[in-house]
C-alpha positions in Angstrom: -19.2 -139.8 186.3 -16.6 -137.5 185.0 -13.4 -139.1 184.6 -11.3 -137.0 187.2 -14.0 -137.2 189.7 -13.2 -141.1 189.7 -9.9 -140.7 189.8 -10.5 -138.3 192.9 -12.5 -141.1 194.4 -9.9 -143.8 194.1 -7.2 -142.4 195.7 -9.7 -141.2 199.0 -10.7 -145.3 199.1 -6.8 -146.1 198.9 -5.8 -143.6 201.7 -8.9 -144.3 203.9 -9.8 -140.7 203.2 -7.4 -139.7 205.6 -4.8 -137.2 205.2 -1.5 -136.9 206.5 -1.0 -135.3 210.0 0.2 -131.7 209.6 3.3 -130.4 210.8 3.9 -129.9 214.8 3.8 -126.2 215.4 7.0 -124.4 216.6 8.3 -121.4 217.9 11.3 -119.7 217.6 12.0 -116.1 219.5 14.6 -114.4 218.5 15.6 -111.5 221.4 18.1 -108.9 221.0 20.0 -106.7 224.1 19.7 -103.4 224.4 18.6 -103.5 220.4 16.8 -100.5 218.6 15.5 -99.6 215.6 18.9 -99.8 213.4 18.2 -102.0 210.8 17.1 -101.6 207.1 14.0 -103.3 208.0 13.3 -100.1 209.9 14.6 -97.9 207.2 18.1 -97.2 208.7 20.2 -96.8 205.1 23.4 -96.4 207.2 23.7 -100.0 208.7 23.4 -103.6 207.0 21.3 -106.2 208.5 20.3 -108.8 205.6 19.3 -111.4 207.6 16.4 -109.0 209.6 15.8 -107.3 206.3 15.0 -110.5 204.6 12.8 -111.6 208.0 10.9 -108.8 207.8 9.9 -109.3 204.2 8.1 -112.6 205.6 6.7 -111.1 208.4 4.5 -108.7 210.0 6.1 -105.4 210.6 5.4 -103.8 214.0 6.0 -100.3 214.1 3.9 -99.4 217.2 5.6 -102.6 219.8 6.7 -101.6 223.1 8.7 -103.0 226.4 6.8 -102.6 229.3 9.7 -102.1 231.2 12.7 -100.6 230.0 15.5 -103.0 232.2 16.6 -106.4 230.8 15.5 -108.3 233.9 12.2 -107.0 234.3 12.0 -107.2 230.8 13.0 -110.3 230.3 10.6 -112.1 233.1 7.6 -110.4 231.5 8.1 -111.7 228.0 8.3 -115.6 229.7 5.5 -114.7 232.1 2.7 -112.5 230.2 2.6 -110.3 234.1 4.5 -106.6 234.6 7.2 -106.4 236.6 5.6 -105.5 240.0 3.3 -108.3 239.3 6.0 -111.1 239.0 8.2 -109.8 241.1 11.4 -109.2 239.1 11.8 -105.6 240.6 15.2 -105.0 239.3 18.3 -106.9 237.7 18.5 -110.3 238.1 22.6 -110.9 238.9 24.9 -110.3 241.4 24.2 -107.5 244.0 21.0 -106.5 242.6 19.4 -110.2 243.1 16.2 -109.4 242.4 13.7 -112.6 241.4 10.3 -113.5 240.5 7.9 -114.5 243.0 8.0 -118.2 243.4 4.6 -119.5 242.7 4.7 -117.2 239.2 3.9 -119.7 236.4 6.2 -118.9 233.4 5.9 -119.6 230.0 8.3 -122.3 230.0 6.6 -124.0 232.3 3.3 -123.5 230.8 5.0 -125.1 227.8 6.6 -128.3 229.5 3.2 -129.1 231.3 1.7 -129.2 227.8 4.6 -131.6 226.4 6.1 -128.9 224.2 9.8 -129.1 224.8 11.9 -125.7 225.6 15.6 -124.5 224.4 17.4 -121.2 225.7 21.1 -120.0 224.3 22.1 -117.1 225.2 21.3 -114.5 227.9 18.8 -115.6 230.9 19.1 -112.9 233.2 16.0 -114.1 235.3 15.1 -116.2 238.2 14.3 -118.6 240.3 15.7 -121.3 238.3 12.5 -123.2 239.2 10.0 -120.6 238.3 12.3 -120.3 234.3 12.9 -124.4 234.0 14.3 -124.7 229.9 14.9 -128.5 229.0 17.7 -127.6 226.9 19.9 -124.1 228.5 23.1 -122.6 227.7 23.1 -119.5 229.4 25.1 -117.2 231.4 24.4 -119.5 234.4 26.3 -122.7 233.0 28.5 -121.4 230.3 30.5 -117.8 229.2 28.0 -115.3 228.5 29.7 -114.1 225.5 30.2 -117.5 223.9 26.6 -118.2 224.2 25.5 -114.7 223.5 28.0 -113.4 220.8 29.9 -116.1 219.4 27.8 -116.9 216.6 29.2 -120.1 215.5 29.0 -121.4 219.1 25.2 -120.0 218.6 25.0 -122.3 215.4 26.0 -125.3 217.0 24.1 -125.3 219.8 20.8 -124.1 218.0 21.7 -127.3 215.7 22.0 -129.8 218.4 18.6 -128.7 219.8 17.0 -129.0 216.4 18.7 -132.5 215.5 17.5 -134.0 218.7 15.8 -136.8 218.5 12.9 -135.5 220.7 9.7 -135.5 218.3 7.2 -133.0 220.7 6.9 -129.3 219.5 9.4 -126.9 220.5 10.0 -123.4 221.8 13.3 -122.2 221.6 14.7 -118.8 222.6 17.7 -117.3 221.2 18.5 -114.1 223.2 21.6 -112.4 221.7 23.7 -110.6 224.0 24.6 -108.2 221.1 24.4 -105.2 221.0 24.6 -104.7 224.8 27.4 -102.6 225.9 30.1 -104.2 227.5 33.0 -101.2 228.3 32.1 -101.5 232.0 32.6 -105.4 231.8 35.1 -106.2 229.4 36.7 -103.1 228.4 39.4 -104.8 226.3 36.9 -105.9 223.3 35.6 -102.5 222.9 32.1 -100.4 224.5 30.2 -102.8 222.8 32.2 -106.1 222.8 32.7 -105.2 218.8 36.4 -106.5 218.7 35.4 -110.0 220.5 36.0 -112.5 217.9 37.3 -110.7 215.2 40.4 -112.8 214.7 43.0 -109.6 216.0 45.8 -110.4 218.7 43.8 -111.2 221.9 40.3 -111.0 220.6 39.4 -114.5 219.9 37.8 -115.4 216.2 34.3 -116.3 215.3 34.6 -118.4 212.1 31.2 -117.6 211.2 31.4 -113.5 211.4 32.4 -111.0 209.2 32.6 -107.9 211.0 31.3 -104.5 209.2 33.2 -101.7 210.3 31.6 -98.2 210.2 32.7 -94.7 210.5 31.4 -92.0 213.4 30.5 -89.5 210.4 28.5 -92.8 208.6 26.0 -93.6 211.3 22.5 -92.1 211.8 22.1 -90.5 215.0 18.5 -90.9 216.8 17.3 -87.4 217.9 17.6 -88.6 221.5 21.0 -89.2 221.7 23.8 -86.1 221.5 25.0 -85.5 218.2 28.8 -85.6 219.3 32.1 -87.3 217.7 31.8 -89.5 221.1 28.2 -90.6 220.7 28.8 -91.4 216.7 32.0 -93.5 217.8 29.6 -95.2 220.4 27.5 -95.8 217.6 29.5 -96.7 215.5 30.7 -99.7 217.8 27.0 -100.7 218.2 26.4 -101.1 214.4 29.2 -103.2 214.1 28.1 -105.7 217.3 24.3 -105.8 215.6 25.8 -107.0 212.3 27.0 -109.7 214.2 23.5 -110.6 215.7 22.3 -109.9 212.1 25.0 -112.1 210.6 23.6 -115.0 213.7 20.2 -114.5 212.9 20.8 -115.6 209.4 22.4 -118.4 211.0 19.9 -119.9 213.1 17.2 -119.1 210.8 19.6 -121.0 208.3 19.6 -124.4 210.6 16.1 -123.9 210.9 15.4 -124.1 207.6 17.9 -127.1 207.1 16.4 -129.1 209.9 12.9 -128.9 208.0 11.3 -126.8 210.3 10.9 -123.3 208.2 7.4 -124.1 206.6 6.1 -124.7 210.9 7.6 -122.8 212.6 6.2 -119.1 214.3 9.6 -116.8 214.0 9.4 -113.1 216.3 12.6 -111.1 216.6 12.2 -108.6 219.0 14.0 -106.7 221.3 13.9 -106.2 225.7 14.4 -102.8 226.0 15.4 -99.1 224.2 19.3 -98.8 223.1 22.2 -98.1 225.8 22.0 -94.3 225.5 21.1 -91.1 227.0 16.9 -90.7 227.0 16.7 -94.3 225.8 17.1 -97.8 228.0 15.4 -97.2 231.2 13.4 -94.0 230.1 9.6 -94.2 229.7 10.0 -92.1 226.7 8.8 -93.7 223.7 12.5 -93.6 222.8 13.6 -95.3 225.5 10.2 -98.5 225.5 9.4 -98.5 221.1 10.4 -101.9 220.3 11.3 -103.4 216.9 8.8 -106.4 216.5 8.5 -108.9 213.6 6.1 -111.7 213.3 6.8 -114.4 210.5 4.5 -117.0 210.6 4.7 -119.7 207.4 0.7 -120.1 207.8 -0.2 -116.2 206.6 2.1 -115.5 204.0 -0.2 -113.0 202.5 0.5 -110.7 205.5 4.5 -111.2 204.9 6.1 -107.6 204.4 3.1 -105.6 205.5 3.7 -103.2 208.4 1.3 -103.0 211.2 0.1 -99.3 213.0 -1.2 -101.8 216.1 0.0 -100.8 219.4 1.6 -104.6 220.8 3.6 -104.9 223.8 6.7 -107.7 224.7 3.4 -108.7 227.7 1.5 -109.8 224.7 4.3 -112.7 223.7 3.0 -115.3 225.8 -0.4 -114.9 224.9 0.5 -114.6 221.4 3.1 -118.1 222.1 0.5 -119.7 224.1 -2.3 -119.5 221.3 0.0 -120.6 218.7 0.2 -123.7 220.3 -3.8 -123.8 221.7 -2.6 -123.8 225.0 -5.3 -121.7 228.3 -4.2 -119.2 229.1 -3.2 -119.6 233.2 -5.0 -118.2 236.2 -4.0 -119.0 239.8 -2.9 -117.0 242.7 0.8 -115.7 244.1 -0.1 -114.4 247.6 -3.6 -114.4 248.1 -7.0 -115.8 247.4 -7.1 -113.2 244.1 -6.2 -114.5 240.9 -3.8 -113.6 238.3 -4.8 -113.0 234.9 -2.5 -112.4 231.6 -3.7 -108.5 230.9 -1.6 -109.0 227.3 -3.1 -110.2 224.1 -2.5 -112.5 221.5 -0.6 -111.1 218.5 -2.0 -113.7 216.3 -5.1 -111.5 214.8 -2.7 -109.3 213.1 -1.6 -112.4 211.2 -4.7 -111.9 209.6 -5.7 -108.7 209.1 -4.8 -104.8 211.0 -6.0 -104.8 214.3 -7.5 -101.8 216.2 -4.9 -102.1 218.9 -4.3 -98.8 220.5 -3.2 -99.0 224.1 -0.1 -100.5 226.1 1.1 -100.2 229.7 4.4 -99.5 230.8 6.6 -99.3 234.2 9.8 -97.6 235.5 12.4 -100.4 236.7 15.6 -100.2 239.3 18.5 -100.1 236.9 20.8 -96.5 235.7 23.8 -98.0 234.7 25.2 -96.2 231.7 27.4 -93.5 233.3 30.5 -94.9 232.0 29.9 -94.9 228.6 31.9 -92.5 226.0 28.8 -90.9 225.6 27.6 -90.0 229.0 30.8 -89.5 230.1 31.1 -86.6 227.0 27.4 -85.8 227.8 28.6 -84.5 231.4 32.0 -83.5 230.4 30.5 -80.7 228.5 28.0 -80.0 231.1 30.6 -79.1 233.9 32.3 -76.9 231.0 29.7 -75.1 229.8 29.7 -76.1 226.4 27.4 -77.2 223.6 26.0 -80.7 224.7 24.5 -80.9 221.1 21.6 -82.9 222.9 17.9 -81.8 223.0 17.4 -81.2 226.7 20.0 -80.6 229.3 20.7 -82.9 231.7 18.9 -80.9 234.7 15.8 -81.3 232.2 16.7 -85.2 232.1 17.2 -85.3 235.8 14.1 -83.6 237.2 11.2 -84.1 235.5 7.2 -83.0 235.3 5.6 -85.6 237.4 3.4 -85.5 234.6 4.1 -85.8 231.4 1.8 -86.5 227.7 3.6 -85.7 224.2 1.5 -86.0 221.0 3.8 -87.9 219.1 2.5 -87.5 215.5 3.2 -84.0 216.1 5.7 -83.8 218.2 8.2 -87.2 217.5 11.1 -86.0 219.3 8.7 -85.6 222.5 9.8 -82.0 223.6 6.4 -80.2 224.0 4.9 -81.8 227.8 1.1 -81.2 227.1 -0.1 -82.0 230.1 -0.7 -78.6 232.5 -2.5 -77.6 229.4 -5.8 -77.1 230.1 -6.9 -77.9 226.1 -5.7 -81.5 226.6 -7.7 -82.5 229.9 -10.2 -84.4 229.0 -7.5 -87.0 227.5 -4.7 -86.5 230.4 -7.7 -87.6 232.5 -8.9 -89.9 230.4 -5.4 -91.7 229.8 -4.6 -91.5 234.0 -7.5 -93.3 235.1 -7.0 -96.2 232.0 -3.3 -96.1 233.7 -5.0 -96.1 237.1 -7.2 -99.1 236.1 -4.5 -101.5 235.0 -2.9 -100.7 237.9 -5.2 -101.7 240.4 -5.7 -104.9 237.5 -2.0 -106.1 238.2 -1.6 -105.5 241.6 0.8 -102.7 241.5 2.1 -102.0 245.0 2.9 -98.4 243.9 0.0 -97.8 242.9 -1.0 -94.8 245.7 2.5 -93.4 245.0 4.1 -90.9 245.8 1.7 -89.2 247.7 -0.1 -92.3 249.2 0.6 -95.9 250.7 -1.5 -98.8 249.8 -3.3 -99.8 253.2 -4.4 -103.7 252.3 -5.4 -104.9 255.9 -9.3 -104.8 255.7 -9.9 -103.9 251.9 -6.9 -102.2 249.3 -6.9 -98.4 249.5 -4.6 -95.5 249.3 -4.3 -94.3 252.5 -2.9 -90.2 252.3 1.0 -89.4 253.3 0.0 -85.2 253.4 3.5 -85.1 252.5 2.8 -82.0 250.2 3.3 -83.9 246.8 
C-alpha cells in the first residue's frame, strides 16, 4: 500500500469517516429606495460606489432584472411574497391615507422562513402590511423606530445589523437591510435637502453619522439618464441623489463588513437590488423600461467562478423568493386566498444562473396607485417651462407623458431611449400578438382583477369571463 494512501486511511478510522457539518446557509438582501443604475458597477464613471463595485466583482451581474411594479409598496410585498401586486393585494402604498395591505391569508416569505426554523431580521424601511401576514423576529423599521435612523444613519445600520449577527440564536438566518437612501425626501423633510443628503453630515442642525463621509458632486459632474430633462434643476436633483447613494454605498460596505467579521461571508447568499426606477420624470411608476430595469447582484460564496460575470437573463424582484426559498431547500407554497383555486409562485429561482447563462427571456410587470413626485425641483422646472413655452430639454413633452398609446412595444436594442411605439405597425404583428396573449395568459395565471380592462369587467359568478362595457374603448 502506498504510503499516503495509509496515511489517508488513518485519519478516516480516527474521525469515524465523518466530516464536519458544513456551514448553515444564510441570506442577506440588501434593498435600495428609489435606487437606479448609478454606480460603477453599472459603468456610471461620474459617481463612486466601492462597496457595490467591489460586490459586483463577487457576483453575478444582472443587467436584464426588472420590478414588477414600479411603487415601493407593491414592490416591496412582492419581493417577500413571490405573487404581483393584484395578486397579494398590496394595491397601493402601504402608510397613512393610502392604507393599502396585503390580503390576509397571503403566506410571505418571512413566514415561510420562521415555519422552517430559519430566523428573520429587517432594519430599515417596511412599508408593507398586515403585520401578521410580514412577522420578522428581529425588526427595526419605520413602524417602531425613526425611519431615517434605521434607513440612513449608517452607524445606527451597523449596530443593529451587529446585534442580529452576534446573537446567540444558532438557526440560519435571513436578514433584510432595506436602505431608505436614495429616496427623495423634499416633500417630507425639506430641511436636509431633496434627497435627505445633508441628514447626518455633521453641519448646524443636520445630525452626524460617525460612520459617513459624504461625497459631494457638482450639477455639471453627473450623468444624466436620457429619460430625465437635461436642465441645471434636474443635474442639482441629481446631484443630491449621488451624494445620498454614497451613503447607502458607504453602509453597504458596512454591513457587508460585520458580515464578514461575524464569520458568515464564506455562507452566506448576498443580493443587492433595488424596488423600483429612480424618483424622476419617465422613471419610478412608469412601465418604461426606465422606469421597472432593476440593478441586481447575486454573490453567492458557493460559485465563485461565476463572480464578476454579467448575466443577459431576463430576472424579475417576483423571482426573489423562489430564488431565497431554494437556497435554503425550502417548497415552494401553494394554498388558496379567497377561493377553492390555488396560488402558485409564477417567479423562478435565480439560482441556475449561479451556474451557468440561462435562457431567461420574459418578465411581467403592472401599473401601481402612486404619482407622487410633482414637487420635486425637477418636475416642478419640467412644468415651469411647459406653461412658458420654453425648451424642456426632455425627450417627449409632457402631453406625450400624460396621454399615451394604449398600446405600446419599443425594440430596445434599437431603439434604447424607447421613442419609436411599434405597435400600429402592421410589420411587427405577429410579435404584438404574440407578446399580448403571453401578457394575457399570466394574467388570467395570477388572478388579475383587471384583467377585461378597460373595455370589459370580469363577471366571476358562474365561471370568470369578460363580460363587454360597449363603452367605445
Amino acid at each position: 500500500m502506498r504510503p499516503w494512501a495509509l496515511a489517508l486511511l488513518v485519519v478516516a478510522f480516527r474521525t469515524g469517516g465523518a466530516r464536519p457539518p458544513a456551514p448553515a446557509r444564510n441570506v442577506l438582501l440588501l434593498l435600495a429606495d428609489d435606487g437606479g443604475f448609478e454606480s460603477g458597477a453599472y459603468n456610471n464613471s461620474a459617481i463612486r460606489t466601492p462597496s457595490l463595485d467591489s460586490l459586483a466583482r463577487r457576483s453575478v451581474v444582472f443587467q436584464n432584472a426588472f420590478t414588477s411594479v414600479s411603487s415601493c409598496s407593491p414592490s416591496r410585498a412582492s419581493i417577500l411574497t413571490g405573487l404581483p401586486q393584484h395578486q397579494n393585494g398590496m394595491y397601493g402604498l402601504h402608510q397613512d391615507v393610502h392604507h393599502f395591505n396585503s390580503f390576509d391569508s397571503v403566506r410571505s416569505l418571512p413566514q415561510l422562513l420562521r415555519q422552517a426554523g430559519i430566523r428573520t431580521g429587517i432594519i430599515g424601511k417596511k412599508h408593507v402590511g398586515p403585520e401578521a401576514v410580514y412577522p420578522f423576529d428581529f425588526a427595526y423599521t419605520e413602524e417602531n423606530s425613526s425611519v431615517l435612523q434605521v434607513g440612513r444613519n449608517i452607524t445606527r445600520i451597523k449596530a443593529l445589523v451587529r446585534r442580529f449577527l452576534q446573537s446567540q440564536d444558532e438557526r440560519p438566518f435571513f436578514l433584510y437591510v432595506a436602505f431608505h437612501d436614495p429616496h427623495r425626501c423634499g416633500h417630507s423633510q425639506p430641511q436636509y435637502g431633496a434627497f435627505c443628503e445633508k441628514f447626518g453630515n455633521g453641519e448646524s442642525g443636520m445630525g452626524w453619522i460617525p460612520d459617513w463621509k459624504p461625497q459631494l458632486y457638482r450639477p455639471e459632474q453627473v450623468q444624466v439618464p436620457h429619460f430625465v430633462p437635461d436642465t441645471p434643476a434636474a443635474r442639482a436633483d441629481l446631484a443630491a441623489q449621488y451624494t445620498t447613494i454614497g451613503r447607502m454605498d458607504q453602509g453597504i460596505g458596512l454591513v457587508l463588513e460585520e458580515l464578514r467579521q461575524a464569520g458568515f461571508h464564506n455562507s452566506t447568499l448576498v443580493i443587492y437590488t433595488s424596488d423600483n426606477g429612480i424618483p424622476f420624470p419617465g422613471g419610478r411608476t412608469n412601465l418604461y423600461r426606465s422606469g421597472t430595469a432593476e440593478p441586481l447582484l447575486l454573490s453567492s460564496p458557493e460559485h465563485r467562478e461565476r463572480w464578476g460575470q454579467v448575466s443577459q437573463a431576463f430576472a424579475s424582484l417576483l423571482d426573489l423568493t423562489p430564488t431565497i426559498l431554494d437556497w435554503f431547500s425550502i417548497p415552494y407554497p401553494s394554498y388558496s386566498i379567497f377561493s377553492t383555486k390555488r396560488v402558485h409562485l409564477t417567479g423562478k429561482s435565480l439560482l441556475p444562473a449561479l451556474e451557468s447563462e440561462q435562457p431567461w427571456d420574459t418578465t411581467f410587470s403592472s401599473q401601481s396607485h402612486h404619482e407622487d413626485f410633482y414637487v420635486s425641483p425637477t418636475f416642478q422646472d419640467l412644468l415651469n417651462r411647459t406653461r412658458a413655452g420654453q425648451q424642456t430639454h426632455w425627450n417627449k413633452t409632457l402631453h406625450q407623458y400624460y396621454y399615451r398609446d394604449r398600446w405600446e412595444l419599443f425594440d430596445c436594442s434599437t431603439d434604447p431611449t424607447e421613442s419609436q411605439n411599434l405597435a400600429p405597425d402592421p410589420r411587427y404583428a405577429p410579435i404584438f400578438q404574440l407578446l399580448r396573449a403571453q401578457l394575457l395568459k399570466w394574467q388570467w395565471d395570477t388572478g388579475d382583477p383587471w384583467v377585461c380592462a378597460p373595455d370589459a369587467v370580469l363577471e366571476e359568478k358562474l365561471s370568470p369571463q369578460c363580460q363587454p362595457l360597449h363603452n367605445e374603448l
